[in-house]
C-alpha positions as MATLAB code, in Angstrom:
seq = 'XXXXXXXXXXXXXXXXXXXXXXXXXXXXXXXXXXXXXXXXXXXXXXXXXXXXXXXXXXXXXXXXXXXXXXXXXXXXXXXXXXXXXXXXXXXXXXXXXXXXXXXXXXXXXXXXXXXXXXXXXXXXXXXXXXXXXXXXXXXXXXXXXXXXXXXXXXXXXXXXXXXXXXXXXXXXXXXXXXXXXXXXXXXXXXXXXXXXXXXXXXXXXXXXXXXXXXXXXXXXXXXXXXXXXXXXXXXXXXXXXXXXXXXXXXXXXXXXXXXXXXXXXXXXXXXXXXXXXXXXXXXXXXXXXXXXXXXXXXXXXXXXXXXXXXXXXXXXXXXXXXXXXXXXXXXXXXXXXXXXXXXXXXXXXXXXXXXXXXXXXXXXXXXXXXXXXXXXXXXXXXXXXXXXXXXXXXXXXXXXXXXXXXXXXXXXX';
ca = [
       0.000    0.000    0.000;
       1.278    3.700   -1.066;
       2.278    5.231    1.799;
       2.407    9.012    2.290;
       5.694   11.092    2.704;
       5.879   13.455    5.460;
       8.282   16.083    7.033;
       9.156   15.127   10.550;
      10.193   16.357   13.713;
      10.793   15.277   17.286;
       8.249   16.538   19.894;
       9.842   15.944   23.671;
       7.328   15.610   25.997;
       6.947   15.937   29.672;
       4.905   14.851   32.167;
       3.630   16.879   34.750;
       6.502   15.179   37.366;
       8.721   16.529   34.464;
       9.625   12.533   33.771;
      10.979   12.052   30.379;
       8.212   10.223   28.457;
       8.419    8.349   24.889;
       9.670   10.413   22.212;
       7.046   11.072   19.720;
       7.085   11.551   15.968;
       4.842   13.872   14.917;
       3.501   14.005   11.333;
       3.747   17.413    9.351;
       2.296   16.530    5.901;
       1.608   18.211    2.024;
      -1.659   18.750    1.319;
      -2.004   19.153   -2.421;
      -5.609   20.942   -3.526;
      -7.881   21.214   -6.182;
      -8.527   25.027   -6.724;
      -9.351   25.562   -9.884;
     -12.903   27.015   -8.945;
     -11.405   29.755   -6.841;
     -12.033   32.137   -9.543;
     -12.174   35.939   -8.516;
     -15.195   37.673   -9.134;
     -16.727   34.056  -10.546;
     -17.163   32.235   -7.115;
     -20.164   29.974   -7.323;
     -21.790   27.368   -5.302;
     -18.708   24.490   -5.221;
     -16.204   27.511   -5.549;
     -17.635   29.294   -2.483;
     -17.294   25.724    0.074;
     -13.348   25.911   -1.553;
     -13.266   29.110   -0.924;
     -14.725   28.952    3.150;
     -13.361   26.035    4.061;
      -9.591   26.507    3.008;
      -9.513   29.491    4.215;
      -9.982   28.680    7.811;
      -8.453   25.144    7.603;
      -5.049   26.762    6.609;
      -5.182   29.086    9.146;
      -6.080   26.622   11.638;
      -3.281   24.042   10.619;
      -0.295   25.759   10.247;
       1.751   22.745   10.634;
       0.362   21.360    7.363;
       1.318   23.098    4.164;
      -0.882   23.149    1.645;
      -0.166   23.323   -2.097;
      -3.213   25.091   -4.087;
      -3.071   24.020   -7.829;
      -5.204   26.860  -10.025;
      -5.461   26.091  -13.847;
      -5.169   29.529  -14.759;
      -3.604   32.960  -13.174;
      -5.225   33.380   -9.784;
      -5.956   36.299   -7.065;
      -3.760   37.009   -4.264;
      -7.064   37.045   -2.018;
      -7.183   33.085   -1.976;
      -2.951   32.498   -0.716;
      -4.624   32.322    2.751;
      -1.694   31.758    4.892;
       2.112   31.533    4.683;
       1.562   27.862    4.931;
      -0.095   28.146    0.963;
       2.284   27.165   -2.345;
       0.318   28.238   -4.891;
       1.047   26.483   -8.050;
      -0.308   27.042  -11.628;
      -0.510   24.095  -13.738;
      -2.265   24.665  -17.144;
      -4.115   23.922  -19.611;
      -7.249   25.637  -18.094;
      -9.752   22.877  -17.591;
     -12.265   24.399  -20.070;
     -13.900   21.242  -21.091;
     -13.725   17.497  -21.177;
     -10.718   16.822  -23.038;
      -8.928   19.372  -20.712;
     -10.277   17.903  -17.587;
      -9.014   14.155  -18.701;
      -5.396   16.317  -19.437;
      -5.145   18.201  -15.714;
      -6.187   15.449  -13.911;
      -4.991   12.550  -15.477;
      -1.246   14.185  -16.537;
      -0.890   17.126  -14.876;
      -1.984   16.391  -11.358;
       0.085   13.013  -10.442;
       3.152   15.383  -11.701;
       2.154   18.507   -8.839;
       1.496   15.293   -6.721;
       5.004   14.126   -7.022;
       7.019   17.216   -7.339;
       5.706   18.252   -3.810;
       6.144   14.698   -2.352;
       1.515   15.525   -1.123;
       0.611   13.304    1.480;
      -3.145   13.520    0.161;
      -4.628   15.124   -2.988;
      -8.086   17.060   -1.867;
     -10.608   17.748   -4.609;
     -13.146   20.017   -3.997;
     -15.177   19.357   -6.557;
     -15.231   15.866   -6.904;
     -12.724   15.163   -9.923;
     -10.035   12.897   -9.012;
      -6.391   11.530  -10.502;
      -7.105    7.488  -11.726;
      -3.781    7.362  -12.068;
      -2.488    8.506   -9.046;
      -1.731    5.871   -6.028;
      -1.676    9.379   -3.110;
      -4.754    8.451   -0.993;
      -7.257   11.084   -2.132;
     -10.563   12.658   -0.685;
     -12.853   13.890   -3.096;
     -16.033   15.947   -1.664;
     -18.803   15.398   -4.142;
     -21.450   17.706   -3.679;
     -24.517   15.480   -5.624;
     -24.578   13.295   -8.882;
     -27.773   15.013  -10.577;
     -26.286   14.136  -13.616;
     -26.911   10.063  -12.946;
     -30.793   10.792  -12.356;
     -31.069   14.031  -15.236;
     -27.737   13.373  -18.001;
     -30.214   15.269  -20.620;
     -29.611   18.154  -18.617;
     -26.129   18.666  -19.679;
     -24.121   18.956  -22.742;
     -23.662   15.283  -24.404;
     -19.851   15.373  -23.560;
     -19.981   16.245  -20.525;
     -22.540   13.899  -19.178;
     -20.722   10.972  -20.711;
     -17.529   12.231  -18.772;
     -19.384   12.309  -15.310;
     -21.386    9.306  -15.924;
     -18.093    7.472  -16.904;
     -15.496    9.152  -14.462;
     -17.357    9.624  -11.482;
     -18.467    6.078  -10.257;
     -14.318    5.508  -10.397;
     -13.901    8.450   -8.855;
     -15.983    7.605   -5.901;
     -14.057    3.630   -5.402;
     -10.918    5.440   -6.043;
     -11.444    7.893   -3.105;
      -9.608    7.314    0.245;
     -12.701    8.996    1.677;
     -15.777   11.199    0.159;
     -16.981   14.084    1.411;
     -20.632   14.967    0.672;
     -22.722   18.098    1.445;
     -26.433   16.108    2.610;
     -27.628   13.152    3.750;
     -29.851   12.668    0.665;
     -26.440   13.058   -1.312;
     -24.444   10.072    1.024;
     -27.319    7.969    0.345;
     -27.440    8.563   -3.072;
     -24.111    8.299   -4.152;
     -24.109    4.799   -1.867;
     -26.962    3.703   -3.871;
     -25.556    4.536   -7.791;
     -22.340    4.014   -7.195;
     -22.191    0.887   -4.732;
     -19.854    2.703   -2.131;
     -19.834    1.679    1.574;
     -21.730    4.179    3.953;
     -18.525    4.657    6.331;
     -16.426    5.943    3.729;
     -18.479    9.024    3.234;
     -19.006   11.740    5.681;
     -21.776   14.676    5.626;
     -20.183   18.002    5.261;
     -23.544   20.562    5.222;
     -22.484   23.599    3.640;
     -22.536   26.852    5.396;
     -23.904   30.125    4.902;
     -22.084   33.013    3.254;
     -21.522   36.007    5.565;
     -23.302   39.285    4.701;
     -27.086   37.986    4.221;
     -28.879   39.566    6.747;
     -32.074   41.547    7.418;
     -32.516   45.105    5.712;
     -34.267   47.895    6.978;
     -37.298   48.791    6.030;
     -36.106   52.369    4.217;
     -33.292   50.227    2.124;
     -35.353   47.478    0.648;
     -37.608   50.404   -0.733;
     -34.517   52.029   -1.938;
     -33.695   48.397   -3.467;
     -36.725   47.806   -4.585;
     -37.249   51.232   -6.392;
     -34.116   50.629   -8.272;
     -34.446   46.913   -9.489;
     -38.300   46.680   -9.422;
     -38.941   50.621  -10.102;
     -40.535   50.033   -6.462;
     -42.609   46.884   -6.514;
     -42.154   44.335   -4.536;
     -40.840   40.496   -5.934;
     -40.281   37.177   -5.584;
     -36.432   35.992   -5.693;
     -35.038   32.822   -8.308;
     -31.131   32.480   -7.722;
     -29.039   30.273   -9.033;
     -27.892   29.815  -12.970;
     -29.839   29.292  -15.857;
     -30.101   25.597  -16.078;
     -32.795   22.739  -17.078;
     -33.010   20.888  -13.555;
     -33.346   24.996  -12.125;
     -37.099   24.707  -13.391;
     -37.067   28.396  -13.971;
     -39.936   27.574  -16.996;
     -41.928   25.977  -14.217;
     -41.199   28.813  -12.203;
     -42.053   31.619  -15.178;
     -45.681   29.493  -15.788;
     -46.407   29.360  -12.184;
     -45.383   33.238  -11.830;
     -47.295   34.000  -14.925;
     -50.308   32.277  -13.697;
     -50.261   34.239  -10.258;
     -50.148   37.372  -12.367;
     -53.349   36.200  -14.200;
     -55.124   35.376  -10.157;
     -53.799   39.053   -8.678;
     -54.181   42.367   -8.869;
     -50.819   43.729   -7.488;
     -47.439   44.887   -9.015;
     -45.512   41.982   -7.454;
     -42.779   41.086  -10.067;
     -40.190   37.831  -10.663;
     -36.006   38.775  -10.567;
     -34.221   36.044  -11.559;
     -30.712   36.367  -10.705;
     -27.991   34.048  -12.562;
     -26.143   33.572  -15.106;
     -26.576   31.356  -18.047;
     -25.609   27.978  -17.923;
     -26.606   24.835  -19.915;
     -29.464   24.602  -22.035;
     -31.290   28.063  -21.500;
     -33.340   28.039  -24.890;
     -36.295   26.597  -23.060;
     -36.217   29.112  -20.623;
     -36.615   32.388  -22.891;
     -38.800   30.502  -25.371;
     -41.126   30.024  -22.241;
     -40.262   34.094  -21.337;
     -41.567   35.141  -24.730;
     -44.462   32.942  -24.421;
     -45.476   34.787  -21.273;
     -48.474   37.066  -20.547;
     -47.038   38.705  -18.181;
     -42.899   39.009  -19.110;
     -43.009   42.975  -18.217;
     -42.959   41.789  -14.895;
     -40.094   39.216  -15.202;
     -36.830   40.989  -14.501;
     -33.286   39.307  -15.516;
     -30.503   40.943  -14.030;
     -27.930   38.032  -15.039;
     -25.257   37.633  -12.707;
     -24.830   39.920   -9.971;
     -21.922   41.288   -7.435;
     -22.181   38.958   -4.163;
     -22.757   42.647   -2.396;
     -25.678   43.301   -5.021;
     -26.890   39.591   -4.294;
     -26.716   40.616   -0.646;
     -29.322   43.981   -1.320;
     -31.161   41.919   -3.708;
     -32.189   38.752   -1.212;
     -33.220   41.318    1.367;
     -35.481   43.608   -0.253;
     -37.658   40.065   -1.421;
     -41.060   39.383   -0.420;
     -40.150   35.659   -0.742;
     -37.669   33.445   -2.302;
     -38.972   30.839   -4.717;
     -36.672   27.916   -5.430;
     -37.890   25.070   -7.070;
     -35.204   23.180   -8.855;
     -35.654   19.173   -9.868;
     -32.543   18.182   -7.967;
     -30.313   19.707   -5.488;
     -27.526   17.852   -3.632;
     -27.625   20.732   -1.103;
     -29.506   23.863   -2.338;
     -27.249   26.844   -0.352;
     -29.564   29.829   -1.848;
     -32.427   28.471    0.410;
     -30.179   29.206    4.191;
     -28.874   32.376    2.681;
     -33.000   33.491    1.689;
     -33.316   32.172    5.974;
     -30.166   34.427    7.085;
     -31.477   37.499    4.993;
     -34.984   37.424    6.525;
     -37.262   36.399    3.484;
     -39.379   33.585    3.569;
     -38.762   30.455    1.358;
     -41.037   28.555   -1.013;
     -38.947   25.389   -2.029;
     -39.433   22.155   -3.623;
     -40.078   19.159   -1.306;
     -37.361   17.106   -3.337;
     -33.923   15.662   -3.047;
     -31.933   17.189   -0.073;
     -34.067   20.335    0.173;
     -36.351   19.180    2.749;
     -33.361   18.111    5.150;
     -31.481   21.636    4.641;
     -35.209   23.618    4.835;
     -36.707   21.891    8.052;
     -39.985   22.935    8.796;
     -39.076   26.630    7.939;
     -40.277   26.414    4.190;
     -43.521   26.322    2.268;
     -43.099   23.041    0.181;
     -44.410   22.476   -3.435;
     -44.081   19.758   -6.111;
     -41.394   21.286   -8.736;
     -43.498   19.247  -11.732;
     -46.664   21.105  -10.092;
     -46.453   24.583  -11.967;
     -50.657   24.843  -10.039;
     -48.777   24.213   -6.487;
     -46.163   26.985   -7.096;
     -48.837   29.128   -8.370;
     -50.846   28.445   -5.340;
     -47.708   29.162   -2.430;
     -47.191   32.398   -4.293;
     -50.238   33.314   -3.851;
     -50.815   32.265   -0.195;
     -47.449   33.844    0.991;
     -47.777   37.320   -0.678;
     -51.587   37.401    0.565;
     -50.400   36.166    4.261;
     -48.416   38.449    6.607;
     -48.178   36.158    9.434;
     -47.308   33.124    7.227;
     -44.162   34.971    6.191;
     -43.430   36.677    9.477;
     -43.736   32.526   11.243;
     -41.905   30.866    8.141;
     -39.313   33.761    8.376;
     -38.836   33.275   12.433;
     -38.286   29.235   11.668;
     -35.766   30.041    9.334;
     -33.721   32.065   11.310;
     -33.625   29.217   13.723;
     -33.308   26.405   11.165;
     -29.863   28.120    9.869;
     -28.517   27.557   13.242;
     -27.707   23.942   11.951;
     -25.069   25.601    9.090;
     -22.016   27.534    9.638;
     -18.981   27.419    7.687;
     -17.076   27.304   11.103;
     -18.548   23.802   11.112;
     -18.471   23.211    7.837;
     -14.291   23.218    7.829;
     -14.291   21.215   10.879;
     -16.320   18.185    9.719;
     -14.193   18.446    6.299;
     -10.745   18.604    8.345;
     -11.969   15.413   10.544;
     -12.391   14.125    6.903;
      -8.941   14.582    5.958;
      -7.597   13.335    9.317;
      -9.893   10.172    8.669;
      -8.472    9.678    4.855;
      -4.623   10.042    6.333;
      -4.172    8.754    9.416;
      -6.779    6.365    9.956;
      -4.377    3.247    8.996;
      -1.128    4.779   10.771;
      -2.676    5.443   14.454;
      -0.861    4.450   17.265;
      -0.877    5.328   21.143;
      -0.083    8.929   20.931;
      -3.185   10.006   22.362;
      -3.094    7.700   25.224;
       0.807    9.299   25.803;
      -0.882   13.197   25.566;
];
């Protein structure tokens, strides 16, 4: 079996009667890291975890150094500590072909030069033809259950890659329970080799004032008030199930309520504007595309309510940041979304375009719904902080290193 390299020193320890005890070897190891998501300005939903969890694990481990491999030029803002090597190891992984190149060729050679006790990916993609034990966190597999969503080549790659990913793995790190059990069910891996890693919530969603959500509001809206879509433009989103449930609440009210959909496009977004033209009411739909995270921020706390009904979500992290900014949430009831949204969320069928109609229209008629669904929220989040986020993912790594090498150091300390 491969075994890591390390850099060592002696630790002398004594106990309290200042006896001499056994001399102990402790480990100092290379951790090599995926970071090619860690993309200034660009941070999205995998890229953000990279983003708040390295950045307090290598602050927190300073006797570990970490080597951060981008694809491209990267920001000062994400060398963390003096304990970071950044390293930049092209081609940029732009598409299949590229991927199979960086991780296939280019990774076991970072992997080497740098002598990495353990090769962290997180975003799932893995070296086959590396022998460095290797944790991969893999946040869901919608494309098993929806490959039509995606580009042909790209679904191909995931549906062939990942399943050898996943036995290749050390140890997996997954964002839900729903996600654990599903990747144990497609992919035949054993439950204790995965551990449940909820994502946190970014900081700055919060509450706004009353006098700033109309100043929000008049500037995005020309002062109506809205319901909130975020996330990218893709298929499983169901932002056409979304735009015929929004257009149909237009057709039961009289109000100027309107839709923002902030995102950018993604996969597959013909649908969506062929459904936006086909609207009765598309005046009131308002793209911004995608947004600043401190325009995100202003724009998920001047909502009347969130709406967020995607197909599949191995996690779904717009839903706690809708909780920490105050709005209330109307969510599908599928997937992992009912374990992150507790009883703190007004539940519809996403294939139920009638249901979502039907929660619009209770929420934005029903003050006290939203002021009880918006009190459960704020104590639902409690379960998600990226504090304890990085913790559960460093007790990952610990489990994917030093699992097979423990000895009776504790029992010494």
């Amino acid at each position: 079996m491969f075994m890591p390299e390390y850099e060592r020193i002696k630790v002398i320890i004594f106990s309290t009667d200042f006896v001499l005890l056994p001399e102990i070897e402790a480990l100092f190891m290379v951790i090599a890291v995926n970071t090619r998501l860690l993309l200034k300005g660009k941070l999205e939903g995998i890229g953000w975890f990279t983003y708040e969890t390295l950045k307090r694990i290598t602050v927190n481990h300073p006797e570990h150094r970490f080597i951060f491999i981008f694809d491209r030029p990267y920001s000062g803002d994400f060398i963390f500590s003096d304990n970071v090597t950044p390293v930049v190891m092209r081609p940029p992984t732009r598409h299949p072909l590229l991927w199979l190149i960086w991780f296939e060729i280019q990774i076991p050679r970072v992997l080497k030069r740098f002598g990495a006790g353990l090769f962290l990916s997180p975003d799932g993609y893995l070296s086959l033809n590396s022998e460095i034990p290797q944790l991969a966190v893999i946040h869901d597999i919608n494309f098993v259950h929806r490959p039509a969503d995606l580009p042909w080549l790209k679904s191909r790659y995931y549906n062939f890659f990942f399943p050898r990913f996943a036995h290749k793995a050390r140890r997996i790190a997954t964002v839900s329970h729903y996600s654990k059990r599903d990747i144990i069910n497609s992919f035949g891996i054993e439950s204790d080799k995965i551990d449940v890693v909820y994502d946190g919530i970014n900081p700055g969603f919060e509450p706004l004032p009353q006098d700033e959500q109309i100043a929000i509001r008049k500037k995005l809206t020309g002062g109506g008030e809205y319901f909130l879509f975020v996330g990218a433009l893709h298929p499983r989103k169901n932002i056409c199930g979304l735009l015929k449930a929004f257009d149909a609440y237009k057709s039961n009210r009289v109000d100027d309520v309107k839709l923002v959909i902030a995102g950018g496009r993604m996969h597959k977004t013909g649908a969506v504007f062929r459904e936006y033209e086909n609207m009765r009411f598309k005046n009131d739909v308002i793209f911004t595309g995608r947004v600043s995270e401190s325009d995100l921020q202003e724009i998920y706390g001047a909502a009347l309510a969130f709406t967020f009904v995607p197909f599949f979500e191995g996690f779904g992290i717009p839903v706690v940041e809708a909780m920490n900014a105050g709005i209330p949430v109307i969510c599908s009831g599928v997937t992992s979304l009912p374990e992150v949204g507790g009883d703190a969320v007004l539940y519809v069928n996403p294939s139920d375009t009638g249901q979502i109609t039907d929660a619009m229209i209770k929420i934005s008629g029903d003050p006290e719904l939203r002021r009880s669904l918006i009190k459960k929220g704020f104590i639902n989040i409690r379960k998600f902080s990226w504090e304890k986020t990085s913790e559960l993912l460093w007790a990952s790594i610990e489990k994917a290193v030093y699992n097979e090498r423990k000895t009776d150091t504790a029992s010494i300390l």
